[in-house]
BAPA-735886 format. One record per residue (C-alpha): residue number from 1; residue in three letters; chain; x, y, z. Coordinates in nm, 3 decimals. Layout:
BAPA-735886
  num  residuo  cadena     east    north       up
  NUM      ALA       A        X        Y        Z
...
END
This chain:
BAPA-735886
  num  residuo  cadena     east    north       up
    1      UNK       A   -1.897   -1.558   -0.600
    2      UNK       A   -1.662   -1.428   -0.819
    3      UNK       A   -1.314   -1.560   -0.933
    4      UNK       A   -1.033   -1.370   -1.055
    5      UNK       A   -0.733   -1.468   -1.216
    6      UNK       A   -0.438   -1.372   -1.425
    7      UNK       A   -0.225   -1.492   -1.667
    8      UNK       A    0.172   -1.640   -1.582
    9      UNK       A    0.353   -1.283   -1.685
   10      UNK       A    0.073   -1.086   -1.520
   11      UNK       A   -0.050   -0.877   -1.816
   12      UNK       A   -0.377   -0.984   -1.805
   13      UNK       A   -0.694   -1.005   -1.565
   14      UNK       A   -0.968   -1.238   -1.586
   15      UNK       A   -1.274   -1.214   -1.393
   16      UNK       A   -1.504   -1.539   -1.372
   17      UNK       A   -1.891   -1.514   -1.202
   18      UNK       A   -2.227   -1.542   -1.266
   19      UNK       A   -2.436   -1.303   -1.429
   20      UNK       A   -2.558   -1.230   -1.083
   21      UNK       A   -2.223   -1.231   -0.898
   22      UNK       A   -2.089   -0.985   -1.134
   23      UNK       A   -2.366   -0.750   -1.123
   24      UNK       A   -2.297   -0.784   -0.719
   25      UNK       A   -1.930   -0.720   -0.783
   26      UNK       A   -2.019   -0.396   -1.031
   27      UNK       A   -2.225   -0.214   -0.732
   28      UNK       A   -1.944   -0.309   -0.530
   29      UNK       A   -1.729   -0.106   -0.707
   30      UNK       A   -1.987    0.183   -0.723
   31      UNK       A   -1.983    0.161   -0.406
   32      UNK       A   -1.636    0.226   -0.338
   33      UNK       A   -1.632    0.504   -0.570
   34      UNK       A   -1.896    0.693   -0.392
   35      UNK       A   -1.713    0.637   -0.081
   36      UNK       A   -1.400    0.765   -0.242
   37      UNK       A   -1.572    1.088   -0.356
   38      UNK       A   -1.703    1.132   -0.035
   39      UNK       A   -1.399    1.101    0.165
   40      UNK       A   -1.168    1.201   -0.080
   41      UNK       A   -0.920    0.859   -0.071
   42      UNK       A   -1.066    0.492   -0.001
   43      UNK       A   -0.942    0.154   -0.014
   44      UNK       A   -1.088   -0.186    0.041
   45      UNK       A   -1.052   -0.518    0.003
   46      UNK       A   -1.213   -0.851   -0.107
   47      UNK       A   -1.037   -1.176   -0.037
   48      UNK       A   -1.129   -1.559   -0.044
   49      UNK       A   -1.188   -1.523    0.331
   50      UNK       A   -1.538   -1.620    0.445
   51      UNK       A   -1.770   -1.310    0.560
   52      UNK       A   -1.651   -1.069    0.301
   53      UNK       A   -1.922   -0.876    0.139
   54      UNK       A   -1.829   -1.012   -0.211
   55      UNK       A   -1.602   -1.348   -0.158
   56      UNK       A   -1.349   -1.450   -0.397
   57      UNK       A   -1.347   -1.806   -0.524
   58      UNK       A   -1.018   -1.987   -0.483
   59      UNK       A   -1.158   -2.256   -0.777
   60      UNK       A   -0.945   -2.176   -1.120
   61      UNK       A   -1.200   -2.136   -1.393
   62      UNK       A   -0.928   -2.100   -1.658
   63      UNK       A   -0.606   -2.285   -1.749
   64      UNK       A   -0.398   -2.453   -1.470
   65      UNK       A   -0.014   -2.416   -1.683
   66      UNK       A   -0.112   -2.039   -1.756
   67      UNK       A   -0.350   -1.902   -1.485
   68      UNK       A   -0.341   -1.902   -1.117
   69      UNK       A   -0.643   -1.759   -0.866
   70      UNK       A   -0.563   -1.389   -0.716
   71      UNK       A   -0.652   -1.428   -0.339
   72      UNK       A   -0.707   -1.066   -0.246
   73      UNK       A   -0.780   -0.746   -0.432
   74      UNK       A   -0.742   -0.408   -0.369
   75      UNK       A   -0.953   -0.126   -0.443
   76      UNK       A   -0.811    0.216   -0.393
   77      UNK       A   -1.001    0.548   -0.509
   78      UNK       A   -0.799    0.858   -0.549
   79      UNK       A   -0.851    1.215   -0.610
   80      UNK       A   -0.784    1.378   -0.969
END
């Protein structure tokens, strides 16, 4: 499980996980980019909600006064 964050003006990301969950998170992402250069345009999400393929943590690894948790991400592929 993987936890992602970002700082109080939103100018930064932080990603928080195990070796493990990021390397699940990484082929996640390949995944999505195959899919977008197969079809051209793709989108998906990953949320805190239980049953997605990678699950978000909602537990703040950094600082409560300057982080908070991001609850859903979106992917989106494009063409160039």
């Amino acid at each position: 499980m993987i936890t992602i964050e970002k700082d109080a003006k939103a100018e930064e990301i932080f990603i928080h996980g195990s070796p493990e969950s990021l390397r699940e998170f990484a082929k996640k992402l390949w995944a999505i980019s195959e899919k977008g250069e197969t079809k051209g345009k793709h989108k998906e999400q990953l949320t805190t909600k239980k049953g997605s393929q990678i699950e978000l943590s909602t537990k703040l690894q950094g600082e409560p006064r300057k982080h908070s948790v991001i609850k859903k991400l979106t992917i989106c592929t494009k063409t160039e």
